[in-house]
C-alpha positions as MATLAB code, in Angstrom:
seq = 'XXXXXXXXXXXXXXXXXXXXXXXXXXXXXXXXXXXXXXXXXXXXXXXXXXXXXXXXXXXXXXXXXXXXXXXXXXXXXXXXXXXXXXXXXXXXXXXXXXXXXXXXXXXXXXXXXXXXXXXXXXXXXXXXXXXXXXXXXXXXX';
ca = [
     119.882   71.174  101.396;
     120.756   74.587  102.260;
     118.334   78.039  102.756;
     118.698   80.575  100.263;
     118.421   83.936  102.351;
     119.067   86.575  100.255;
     121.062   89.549  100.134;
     119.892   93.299   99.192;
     122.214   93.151   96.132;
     120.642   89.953   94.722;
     117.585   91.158   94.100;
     115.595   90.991   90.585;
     112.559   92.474   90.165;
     110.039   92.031   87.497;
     106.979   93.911   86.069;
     102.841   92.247   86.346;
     100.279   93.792   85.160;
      97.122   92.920   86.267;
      93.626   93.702   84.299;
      90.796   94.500   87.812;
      87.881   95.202   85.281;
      85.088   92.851   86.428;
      86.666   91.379   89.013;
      86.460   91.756   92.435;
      88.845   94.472   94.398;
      89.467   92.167   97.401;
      90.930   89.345   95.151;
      93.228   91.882   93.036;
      94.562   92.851   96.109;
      95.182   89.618   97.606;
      97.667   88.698   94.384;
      98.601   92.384   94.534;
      99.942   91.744   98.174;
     101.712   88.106   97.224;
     103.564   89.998   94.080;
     104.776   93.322   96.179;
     105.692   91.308   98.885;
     107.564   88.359   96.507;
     106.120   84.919   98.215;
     105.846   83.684   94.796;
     109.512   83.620   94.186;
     111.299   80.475   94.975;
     113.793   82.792   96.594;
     111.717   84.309   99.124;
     113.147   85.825  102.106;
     110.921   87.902  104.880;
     113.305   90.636  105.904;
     114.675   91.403  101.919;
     111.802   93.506  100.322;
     112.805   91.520   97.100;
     108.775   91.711   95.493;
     108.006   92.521   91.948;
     106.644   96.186   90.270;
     102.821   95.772   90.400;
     100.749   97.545   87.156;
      96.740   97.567   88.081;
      95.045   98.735   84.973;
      91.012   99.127   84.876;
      91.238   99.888   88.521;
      88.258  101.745   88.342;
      86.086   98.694   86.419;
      86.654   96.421   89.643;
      83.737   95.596   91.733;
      82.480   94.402   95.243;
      80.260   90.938   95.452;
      76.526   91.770   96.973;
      75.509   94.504   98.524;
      78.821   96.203   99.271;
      79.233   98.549   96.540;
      76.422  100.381   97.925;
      77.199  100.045  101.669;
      81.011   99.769  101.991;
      83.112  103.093  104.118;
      86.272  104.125  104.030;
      86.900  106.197  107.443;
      89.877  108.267  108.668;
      90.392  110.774  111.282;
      92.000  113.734  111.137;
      93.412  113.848  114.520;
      91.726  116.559  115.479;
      87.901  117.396  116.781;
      84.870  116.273  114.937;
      87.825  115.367  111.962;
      85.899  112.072  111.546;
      85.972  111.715  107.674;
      84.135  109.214  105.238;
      83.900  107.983  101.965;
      81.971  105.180   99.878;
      83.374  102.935   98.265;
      81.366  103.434   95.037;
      82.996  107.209   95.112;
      85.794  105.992   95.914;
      86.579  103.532   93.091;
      85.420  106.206   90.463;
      87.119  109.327   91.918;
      90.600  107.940   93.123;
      91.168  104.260   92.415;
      94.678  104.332   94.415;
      93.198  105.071   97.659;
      90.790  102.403   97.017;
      93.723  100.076   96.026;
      96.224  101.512   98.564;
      93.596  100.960  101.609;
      93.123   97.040  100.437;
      96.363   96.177   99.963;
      97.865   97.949  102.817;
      96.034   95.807  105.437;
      97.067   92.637  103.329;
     100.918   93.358  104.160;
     103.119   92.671  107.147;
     102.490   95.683  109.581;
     106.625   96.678  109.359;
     109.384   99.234  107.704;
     109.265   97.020  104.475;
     105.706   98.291  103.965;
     105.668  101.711  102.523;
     108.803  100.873  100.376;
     105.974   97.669   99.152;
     103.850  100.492   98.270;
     105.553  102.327   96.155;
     105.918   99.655   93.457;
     102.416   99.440   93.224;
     100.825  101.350   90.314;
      97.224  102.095   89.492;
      95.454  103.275   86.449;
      92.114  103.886   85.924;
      91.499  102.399   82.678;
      93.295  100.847   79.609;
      96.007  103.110   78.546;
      98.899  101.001   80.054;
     102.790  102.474   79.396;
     104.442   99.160   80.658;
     108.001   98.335   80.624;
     109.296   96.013   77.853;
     108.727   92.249   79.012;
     106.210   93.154   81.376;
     104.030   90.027   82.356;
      99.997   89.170   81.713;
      99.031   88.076   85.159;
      96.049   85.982   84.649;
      94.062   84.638   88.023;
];
């Protein structure tokens, strides 16, 4: 049997859309990751950026397990002194739900060039109202 690596050219992409209302925003990003990256494609090759167009809708419903909606920071640092800069999560999520969503999911994928490109195909709304591509898929987990 032979490997399939695959070429720049070959690549087919696809459209998920994913419903985060309820659920909790380190699991959505975990099949967020697997779907941008394209591990669940038979033809699956690590230096092809050959992932699927990633549609996160409710992004603002999705929640944290315990105490962690209360207690959870997002910190950043200006580069320059006393720049030390903070968020909660709780604002966060309400306020901006791609950072929120960008943040997770960037630390989920491969530390490398393919990553910002990854990025990009992600796409975050804060509620319901969902323009999605014809034959755009449910992804149920």
């Amino acid at each position: 049997m032979k490997t399939i690596m695959l070429k720049g050219s070959q690549v087919s992409r696809k459209y998920y859309i994913i419903d985060a209302a309820g659920k909790p925003a380190g699991r959505v990003a975990v099949v967020v990751a697997k779907l941008l990256m394209g591990k669940h494609k038979v033809d699956y090759t690590p230096h092809i950026d050959n992932g699927d167009y990633v549609i996160i809708k409710n992004a603002s419903k999705a929640i944290l397990t315990g105490k962690k909606m209360d207690y959870k920071v997002f910190f950043w640092h200006s580069g320059y002194p006393g720049g030390l800069k903070h968020v909660y999560f709780k604002d966060a999520i309400v306020k901006n739900p791609r950072f929120v969503f960008e943040r997770l999911v960037r630390g989920m994928l491969p530390k490398n060039r393919l990553r910002k490109h990854r990025l990009r195909r992600m796409i975050v709304v804060k509620d319901d109202n969902v323009k999605a591509p014809e034959g755009a898929i449910e992804y149920k987990f």
